[in-house]
N, C-alpha and C positions, 0 to 999 in steps of 0.2 A: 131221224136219220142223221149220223154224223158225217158223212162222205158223201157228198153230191155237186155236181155243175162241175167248175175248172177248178181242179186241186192242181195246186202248183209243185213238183219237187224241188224244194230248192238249193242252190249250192250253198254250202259251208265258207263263207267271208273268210279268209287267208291272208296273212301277209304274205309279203311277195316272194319268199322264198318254200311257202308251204310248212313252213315248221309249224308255225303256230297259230292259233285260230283270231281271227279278228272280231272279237266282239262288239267293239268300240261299232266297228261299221252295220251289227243286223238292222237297226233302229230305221233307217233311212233305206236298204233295200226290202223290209217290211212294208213300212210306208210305202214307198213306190209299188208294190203290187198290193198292198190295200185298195187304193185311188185309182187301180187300174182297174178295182171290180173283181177280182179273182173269191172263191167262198171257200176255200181252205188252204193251208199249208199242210206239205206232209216232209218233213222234218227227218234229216242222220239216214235216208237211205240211199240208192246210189247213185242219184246225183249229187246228192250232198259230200260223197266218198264218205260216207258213213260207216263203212267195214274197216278205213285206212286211219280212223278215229280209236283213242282208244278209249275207257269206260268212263273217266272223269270225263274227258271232252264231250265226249257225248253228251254227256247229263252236263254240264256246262251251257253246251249249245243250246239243248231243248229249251233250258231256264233262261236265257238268253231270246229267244224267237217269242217265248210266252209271256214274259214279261213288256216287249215290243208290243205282241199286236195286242196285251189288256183285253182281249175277250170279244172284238170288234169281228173276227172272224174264226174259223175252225181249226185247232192246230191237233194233228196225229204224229206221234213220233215213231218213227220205224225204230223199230228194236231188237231185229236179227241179227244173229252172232251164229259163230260156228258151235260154240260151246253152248251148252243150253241153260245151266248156273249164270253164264251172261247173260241170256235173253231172260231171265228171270228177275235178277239185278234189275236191268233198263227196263220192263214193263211196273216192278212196284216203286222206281224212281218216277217213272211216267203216271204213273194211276197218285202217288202223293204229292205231286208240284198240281197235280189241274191239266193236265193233257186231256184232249177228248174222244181220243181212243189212240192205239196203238196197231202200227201195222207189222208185220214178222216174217219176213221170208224162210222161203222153204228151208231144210238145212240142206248144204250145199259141198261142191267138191265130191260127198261119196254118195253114189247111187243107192238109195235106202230103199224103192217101193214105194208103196201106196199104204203098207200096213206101217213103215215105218213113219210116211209123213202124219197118219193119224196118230201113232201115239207122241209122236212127236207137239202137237198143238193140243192133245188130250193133257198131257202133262201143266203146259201154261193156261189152260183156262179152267184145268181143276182149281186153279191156285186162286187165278183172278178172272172171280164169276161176274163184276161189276164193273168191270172196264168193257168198252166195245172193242173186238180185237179183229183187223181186217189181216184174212190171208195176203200174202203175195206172191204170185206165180211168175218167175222170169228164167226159165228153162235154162234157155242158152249162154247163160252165165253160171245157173246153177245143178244141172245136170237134173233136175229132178221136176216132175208136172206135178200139178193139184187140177184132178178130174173133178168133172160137176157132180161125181160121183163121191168124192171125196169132200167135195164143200158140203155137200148136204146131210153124210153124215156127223158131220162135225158141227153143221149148223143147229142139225135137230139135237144132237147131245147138247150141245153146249151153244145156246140162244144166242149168247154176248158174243159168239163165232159171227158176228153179223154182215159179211161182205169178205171180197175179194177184190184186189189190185191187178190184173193180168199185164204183164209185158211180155205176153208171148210173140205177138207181132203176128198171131193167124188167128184169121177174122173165125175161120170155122170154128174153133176153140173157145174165143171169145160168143158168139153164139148159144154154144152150148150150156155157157157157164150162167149164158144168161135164162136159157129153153128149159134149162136142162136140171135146176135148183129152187127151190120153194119159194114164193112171192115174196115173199120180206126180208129175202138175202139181195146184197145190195152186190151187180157187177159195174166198176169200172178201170175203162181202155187205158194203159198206157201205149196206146199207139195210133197216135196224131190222126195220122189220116181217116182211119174209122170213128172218130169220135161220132160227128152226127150218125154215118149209119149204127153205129151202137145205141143211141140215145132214140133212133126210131125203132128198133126193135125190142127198147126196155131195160137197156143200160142207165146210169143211176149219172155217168159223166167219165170225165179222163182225170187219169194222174199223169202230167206232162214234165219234162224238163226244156221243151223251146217256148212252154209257157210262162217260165220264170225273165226269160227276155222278152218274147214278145206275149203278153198278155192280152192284147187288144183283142187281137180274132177271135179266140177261145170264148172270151168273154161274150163276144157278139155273138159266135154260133149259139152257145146258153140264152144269149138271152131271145133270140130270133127266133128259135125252137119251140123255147117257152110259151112267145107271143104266137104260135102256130104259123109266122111267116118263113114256112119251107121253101118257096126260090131261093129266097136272100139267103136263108142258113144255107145251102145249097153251095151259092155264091161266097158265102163268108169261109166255107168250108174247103173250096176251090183254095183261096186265098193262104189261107193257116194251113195247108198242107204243102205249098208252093218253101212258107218262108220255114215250116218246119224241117224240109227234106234240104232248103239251103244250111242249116244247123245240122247239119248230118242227122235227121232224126232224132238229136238230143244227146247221141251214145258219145258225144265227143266232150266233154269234162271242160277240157282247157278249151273251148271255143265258147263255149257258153259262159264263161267268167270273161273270156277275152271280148264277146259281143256286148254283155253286160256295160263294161267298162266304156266299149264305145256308147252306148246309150245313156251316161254320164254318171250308171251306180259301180262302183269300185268295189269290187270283191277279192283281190288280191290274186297270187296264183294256185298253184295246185300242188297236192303231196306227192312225193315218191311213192311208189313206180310211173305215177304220170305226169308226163312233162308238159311245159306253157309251150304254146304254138312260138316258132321260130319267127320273126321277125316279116323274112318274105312269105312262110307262109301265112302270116295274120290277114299279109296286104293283098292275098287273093282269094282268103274267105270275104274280109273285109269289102271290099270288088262285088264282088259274086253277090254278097246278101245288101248291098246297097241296089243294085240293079235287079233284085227280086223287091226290096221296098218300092221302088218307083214303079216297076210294073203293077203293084197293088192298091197305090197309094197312100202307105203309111213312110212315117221317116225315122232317120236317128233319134230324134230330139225327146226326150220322158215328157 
C-alpha cells in the first residue's frame, strides 16, 4: 500500500512575491515534517497550487521534494491538468524520476458524467499499467463526482487504479467509497474532522493541508488508533479538528504558508489569483490559532 496514515499536502515554497518557486527552501520544510512523523507527502495538488504551476515547475518541484526526503518516507505527485496530454506528460515524468504513485483529479470546470470520468482515467492507466494511480475526488472545485461506483470499475479494469483521495467534505460519501468498493482499493479523507471516524470504519488515512503546519495531532490520532487506544484517539481527534477548522479547514492557501512561517519554516508567499493575507488580517488569524494552541497544549515553536 503506497497511501496510508497522515499524508501531508504540501505547499509549494515561493518567494515572496509568488513568481517563483523556492527550491533552495523544500530541504528544511521536508525535514520538519519528516521529524514530525508524517508517512507520506502528496505533492503539485491544491494546496500546493499545483494547477497555478506550470509543466516544468511541476516536474521541477516533484524532483525537488524527492530528492529531500531520499526515500525516508512516501512521496505521490498529483498530476491533474485540464488537458489530458498534460496529465500524461506529468504521470511518465512522475513514474521515471521514482515517485511512488501518482494522484489525478477528476477533469474539471466542464461537467463530463460518469461515462466520461471513466474514459477519462481508462485513457492514463492503459498507458501507465505499473505506476499506482490514486483517483481524486474534490467536487466543489471541480464540478464533477467519482462514485464508488466508478472507482471500482476502474479498479477492477485497471488494478494499479488502487485508491481514492476524497475532498468532498461529506462523510456519507466518504462512506460509501469506503462500503461501497472492493477490499484492496485504498480510501482516504481529505477532511480533517472525519479522519478517525474514517479510519474506524476502514479508511486507509487522510490527505490534509492543516497537516502540513500542524502535524502533531494527525500523527498522534495514527498512531493511538493503531495502538487500539480509542479514548485518547478520540481526544487527539477533538484536538486536530479544533486547530484544523482555526486554519479555515486548510481551503485558505495564504494562511497556511502564513502560519507555516510563524512556526519558524518559511515558504514564501503565494501566486496570483491568490493573495498573502493582509497584515491585520494575519494578526487575527495569528490570535485566534494561538489561543486554540493553548487550549490544546501545543505551541508555535517546531
Amino acid at each position: 500500500m503506497v497511501l496510508e496514515g497522515v499524508v501531508v499536502a504540501t505547499v509549494t515554497p515561493m518567494f515572496k512575491d509568488g513568481r517563483r518557486i523556492d527550491l533552495g527552501a523544500i530541504p528544511d520544510y521536508v525535514n520538519f515534517l519528516i521529524e514530525k512523523g508524517v508517512n507520506a507527502l502528496f505533492v503539485n495538488g491544491t494546496t500546493s497550487e499545483g494547477l497555478l504551476l506550470n509543466t516544468e515547475e511541476r516536474k521541477h518541484t516533484l524532483e525537488a521534494f524527492l530528492k529531500a526526503v531520499n526515500g525516508k518516507i512516501k512521496v505521490v505527485a498529483h498530476c491533474g491538468a485540464l488537458r489530458i496530454e498534460e496529465v500524461l506528460d506529468l504521470v511518465e515524468h512522475a513514474e521515471k524520476i521514482g515517485a511512488d504513485g501518482v494522484g489525478i483529479v477528476t477533469p474539471f470546470y466542464y461537467r463530463i458524467g460518469e461515462k466520461g470520468i471513466e474514459d477519462f482515467y481508462a485513457r492514463i492507466a492503459e498507458k501507465f499499467q505499473d505506476i499506482p494511480i490514486y483517483l481524486y475526488n474534490i467536487p466543489s472545485l471541480t464540478n464533477n463526482w467519482i462514485s464508488a461506483r466508478v472507482a471500482t470499475y476502474l479498479h477492477e479494469k485497471y488494478p494499479n487504479i488502487t485508491g481514492v483521495k476524497d475532498s468532498s467534505g461529506n462523510f456519507s460519501h466518504v462512506l460509501s467509497l469506503i462500503n461501497d468498493t472492493p477490499e484492496d482499493f485504498s480510501t482516504l479523507t481529505g477532511y480533517d474532522r472525519a479522519f478517525l471516524s474514517a479510519l474506524f470504519v476502514g479508511g486507509k488515512g487522510c490527505v490534509s493541508g492543516p497537516a502540513t503546519v500542524f502535524p502533531e495531532f494527525f500523527v498522534k490520532v495514527w498512531e493511538l488508533f493503531n495502538e487500539g487506544k480509542y479514548s485518547e484517539a478520540k481526544e487527539a481527534q477533538k484536538k486536530l479538528t479544533k486547530l484544523s477548522l482555526s486554519l479555515d479547514d486548510g481551503a485558505n492557501i495564504p494562511l497556511l504558508k502564513a502560519a507555516l512561517k510563524w512556526r519558524g519554516i518559511n515558504v514564501g508567499g503565494v501566486r496570483t489569483p491568490l493573495v498573502d493575507l493582509e497584515e491585520e488580517e494575519a494578526e487575527i488569524y495569528k490570535s485566534k490559532i494561538s489561543s486554540t494552541l493553548e487550549e490544546i497544549g501545543l505551541n508555535w515553536k517546531v
